[in-house]
RODRENKE-847720 format. One line per field, with one value per residue (C-alpha): x, z negated, y. Coordinates in steps of 0.001 Angstrom, whole numbers, plus 500000, padded with zeros to 6 digits. Last residue first. Example, Ala and Ser with C-alpha at 12.3 -4.5 7.8 and 13.67 -1.06 7.14 Angstrom:
BEGIN
x (513670, 512300)
z (492860, 492200)
y (498940, 495500)
This chain:
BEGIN
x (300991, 302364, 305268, 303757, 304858, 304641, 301061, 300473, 300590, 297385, 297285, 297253, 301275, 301244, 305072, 305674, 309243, 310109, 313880, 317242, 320562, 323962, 327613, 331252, 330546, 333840, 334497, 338239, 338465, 335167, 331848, 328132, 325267, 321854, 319243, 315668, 313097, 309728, 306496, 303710, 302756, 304907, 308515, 309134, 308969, 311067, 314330, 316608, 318339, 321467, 322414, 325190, 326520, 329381, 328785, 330919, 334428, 336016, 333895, 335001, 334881, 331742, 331378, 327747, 326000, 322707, 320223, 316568, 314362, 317050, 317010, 315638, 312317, 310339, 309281, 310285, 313905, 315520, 318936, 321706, 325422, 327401, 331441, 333384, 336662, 338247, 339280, 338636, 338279, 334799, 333191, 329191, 328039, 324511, 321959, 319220, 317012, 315568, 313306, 311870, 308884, 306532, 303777, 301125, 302454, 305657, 304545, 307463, 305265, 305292, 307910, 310154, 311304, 314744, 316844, 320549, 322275, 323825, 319831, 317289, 313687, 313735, 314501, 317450, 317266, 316623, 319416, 319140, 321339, 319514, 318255, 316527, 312713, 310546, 312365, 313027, 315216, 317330, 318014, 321814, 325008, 327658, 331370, 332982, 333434, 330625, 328622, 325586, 322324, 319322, 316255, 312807, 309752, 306765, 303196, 300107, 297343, 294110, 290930, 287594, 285558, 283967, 283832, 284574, 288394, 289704, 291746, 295350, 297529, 301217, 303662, 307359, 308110, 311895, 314903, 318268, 320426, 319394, 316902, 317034, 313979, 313013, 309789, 307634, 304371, 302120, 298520, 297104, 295356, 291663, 290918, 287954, 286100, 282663, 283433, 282582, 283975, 287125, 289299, 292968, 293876, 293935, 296350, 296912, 299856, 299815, 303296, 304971, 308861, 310219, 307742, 307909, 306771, 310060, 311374, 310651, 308106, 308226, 305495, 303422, 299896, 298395, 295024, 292549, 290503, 288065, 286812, 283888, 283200, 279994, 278563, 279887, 282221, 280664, 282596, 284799, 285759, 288447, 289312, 290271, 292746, 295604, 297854, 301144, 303520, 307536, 309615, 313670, 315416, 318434, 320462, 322289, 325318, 326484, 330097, 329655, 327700, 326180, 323794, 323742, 320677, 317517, 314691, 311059, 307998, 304827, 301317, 298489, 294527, 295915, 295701, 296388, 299950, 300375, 302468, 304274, 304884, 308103, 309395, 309037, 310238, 313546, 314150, 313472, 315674, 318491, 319414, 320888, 323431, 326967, 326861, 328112, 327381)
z (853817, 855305, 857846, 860818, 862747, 866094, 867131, 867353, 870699, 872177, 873038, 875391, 875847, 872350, 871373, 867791, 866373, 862845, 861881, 861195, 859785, 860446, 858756, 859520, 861708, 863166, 866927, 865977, 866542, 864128, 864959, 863647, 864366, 864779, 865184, 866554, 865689, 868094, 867574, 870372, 874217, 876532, 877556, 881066, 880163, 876709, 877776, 874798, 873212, 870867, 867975, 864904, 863190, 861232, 857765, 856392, 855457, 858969, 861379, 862114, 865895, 868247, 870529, 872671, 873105, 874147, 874636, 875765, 875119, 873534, 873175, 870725, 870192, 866814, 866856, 869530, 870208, 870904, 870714, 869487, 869557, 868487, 868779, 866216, 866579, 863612, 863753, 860738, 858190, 857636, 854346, 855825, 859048, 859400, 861409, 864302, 866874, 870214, 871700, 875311, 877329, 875680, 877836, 875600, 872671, 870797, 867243, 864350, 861636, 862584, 865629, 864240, 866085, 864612, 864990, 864764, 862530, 860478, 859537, 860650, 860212, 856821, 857469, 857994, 860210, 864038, 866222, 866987, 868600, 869883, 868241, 871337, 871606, 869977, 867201, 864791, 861832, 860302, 857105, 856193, 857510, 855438, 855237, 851768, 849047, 846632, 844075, 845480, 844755, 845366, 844989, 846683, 846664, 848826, 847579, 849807, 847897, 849972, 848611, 849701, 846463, 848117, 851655, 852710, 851334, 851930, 849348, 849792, 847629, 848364, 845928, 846285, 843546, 842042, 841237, 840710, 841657, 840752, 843460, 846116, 847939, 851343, 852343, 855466, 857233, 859421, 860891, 862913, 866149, 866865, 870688, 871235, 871135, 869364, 867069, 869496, 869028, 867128, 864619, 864557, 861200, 857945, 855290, 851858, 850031, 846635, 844807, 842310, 841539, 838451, 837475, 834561, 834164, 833436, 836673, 837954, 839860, 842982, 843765, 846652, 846697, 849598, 850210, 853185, 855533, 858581, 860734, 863152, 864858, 867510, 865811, 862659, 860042, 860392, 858523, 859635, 857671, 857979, 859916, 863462, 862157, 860554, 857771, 858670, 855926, 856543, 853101, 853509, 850157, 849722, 847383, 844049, 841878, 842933, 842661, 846542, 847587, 851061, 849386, 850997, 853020, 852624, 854891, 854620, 856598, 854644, 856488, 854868, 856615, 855529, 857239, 854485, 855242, 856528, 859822, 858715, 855386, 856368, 858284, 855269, 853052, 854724, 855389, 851887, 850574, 853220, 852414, 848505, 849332, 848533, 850048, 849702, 852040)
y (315842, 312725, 313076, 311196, 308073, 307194, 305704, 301668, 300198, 298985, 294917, 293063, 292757, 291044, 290622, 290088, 289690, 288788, 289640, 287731, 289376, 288242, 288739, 287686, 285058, 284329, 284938, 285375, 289345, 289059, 288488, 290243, 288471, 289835, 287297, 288430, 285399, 285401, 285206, 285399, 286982, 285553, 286869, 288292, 291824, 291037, 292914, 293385, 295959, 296876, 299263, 298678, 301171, 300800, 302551, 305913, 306548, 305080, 302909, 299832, 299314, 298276, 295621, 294667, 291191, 290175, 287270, 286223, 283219, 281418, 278052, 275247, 276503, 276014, 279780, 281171, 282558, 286126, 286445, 288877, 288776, 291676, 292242, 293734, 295285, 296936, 300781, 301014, 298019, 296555, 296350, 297078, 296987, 299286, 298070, 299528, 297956, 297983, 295849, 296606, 295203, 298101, 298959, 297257, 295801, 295180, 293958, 294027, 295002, 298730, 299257, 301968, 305452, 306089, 309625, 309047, 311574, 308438, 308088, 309761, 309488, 310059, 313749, 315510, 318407, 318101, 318041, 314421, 312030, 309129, 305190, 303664, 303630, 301326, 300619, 297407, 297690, 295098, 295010, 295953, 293580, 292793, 292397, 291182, 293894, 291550, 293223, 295446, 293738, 294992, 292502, 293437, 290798, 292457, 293167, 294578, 295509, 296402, 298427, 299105, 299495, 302159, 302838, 306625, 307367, 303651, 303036, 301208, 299964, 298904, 297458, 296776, 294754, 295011, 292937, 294936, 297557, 301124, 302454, 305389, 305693, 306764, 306950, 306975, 307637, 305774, 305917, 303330, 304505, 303832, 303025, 301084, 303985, 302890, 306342, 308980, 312083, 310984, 312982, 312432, 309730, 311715, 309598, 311039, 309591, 308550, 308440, 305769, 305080, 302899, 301357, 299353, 295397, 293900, 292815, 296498, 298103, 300234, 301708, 303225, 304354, 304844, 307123, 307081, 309411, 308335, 310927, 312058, 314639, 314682, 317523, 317609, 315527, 312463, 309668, 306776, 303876, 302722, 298993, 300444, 302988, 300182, 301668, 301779, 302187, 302405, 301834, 302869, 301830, 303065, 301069, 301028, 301327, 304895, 305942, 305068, 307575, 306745, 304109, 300545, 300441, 298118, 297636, 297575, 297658, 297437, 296897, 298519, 296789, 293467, 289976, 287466, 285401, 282082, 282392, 285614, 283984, 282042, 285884, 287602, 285612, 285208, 288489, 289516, 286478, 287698, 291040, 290754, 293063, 292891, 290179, 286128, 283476)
């Protein structure tokens, strides 16, 4: 099915490696946005790092203070070897009194890039501050591609609280003045039995009625686990958003696949975007974001 945007090889990869891929320490969320000007032949690029507390290295910083400190570089790199985009981040996780706590939050910030169309590497590296030669490259496949005017859906993004008005000014948290909490790598833990997520609808008329289906489904299952629907209408001069949730109390720990499609007035498939899920009720959410420094 044609796109304007090459979506669905990321997405695809993505969730096929989930099963086989190295645990890392840096975990790179990524999804891809048409850009808002439209003379403009490229993307936005929305990169979400989490870096994972319980695996630095924590130092003693006084009497009964303790703290762990790390550095991410972020690039993107073209098909020809040159990067196009690279900046270190310094990451200071809270300090701890006592460092057996069992508790040690991840740390995330985020970026928003705007990119040319084309194929890229998204690459990660991470340096823990206090451990030397600690490092952890994370690499993700990234291809823009903006020629068709047939509908399409954006990445999918995965939040732990429901996309809301905000009055705050724009940041990379927002977008289409909707603030968005994300769910690093997908996992729903402890205390979280809902899924939320956010899209953009590309190429649809005004005023057009859309209606959304999503699902929930285990891996190698043959029904849904759990389903939704909602309707919006075509949006004029900017994106269609699209927004749903799903109830996941009564779901077992493990993977799931969220589908997002996208109907016409027909119930046509006009577009549809498919995520990785993980639901781990034993285990300790991640912490909300923070604007590095």
């Amino acid at each position: 099915m044609p796109l304007p945007l090459r979506f669905l090889p990321l997405a695809f990869l993505l969730f096929m490696g989930a099963a086989h891929a190295q645990v890392h320490q840096l975990q790179l969320d990524v999804a891809r946005f048409r850009s808002e000007d439209v003379a403009i032949k490229g993307g936005v690029v929305e990169v979400y790092a989490t870096v994972a507390g319980k695996h630095l290295t924590y130092q003693k910083r006084g009497p009964k203070m303790y703290q762990a400190g790390a550095t991410v570089t972020l690039e993107a790199v073209r098909a020809d070897g040159v990067a196009v985009y690279q900046e270190t981040v310094t990451l200071k996780p809270p300090v701890l009194r006592d460092t057996t706590a069992a508790i040690k939050n991840p740390i995330s910030f985020q970026k928003r890039l705007n990119l040319p169309e084309g194929r890229y590497t998204l690459r990660g590296h991470l340096k823990d501050q206090y451990r030397t030669g600690s490092t952890d490259i994370v690499e993700l496949p990234l291809v823009l591609e903006f020629a068709s005017t047939k509908p399409a859906m954006s990445d999918l993004v995965l939040l732990l609280k429901p996309a809301s008005r905000s009055a705050v000014e724009a940041n990379t948290f927002i977008r289409n003045n909707l603030s968005l909490t994300r769910a690093p790598g997908g996992l729903y833990a402890r205390g979280q039995d809902k899924l939320f997520f956010y899209s953009e609808l590309y190429n649809i008329a005004p005023g057009q009625a859309i209606t959304l289906r999503y699902r929930l489904r285990a891996a190698k299952a043959t029904k849904d686990a759990v389903s939704g629907q909602g309707a919006v209408q075509g949006a004029d001069g900017r994106p269609t958003v699209l927004t749903g949730e799903l109830d996941m109390s009564k779901l077992p720990a493990g993977s799931y696949a969220l589908t997002v499609e996208a109907r016409n007035a027909k119930n046509q498939v006009v577009s549809t975007q498919t995520i990785t899920v993980r639901r781990d009720p034993a285990d300790y959410a991640p912490a909300g974001a923070v604007m590095p420094r």
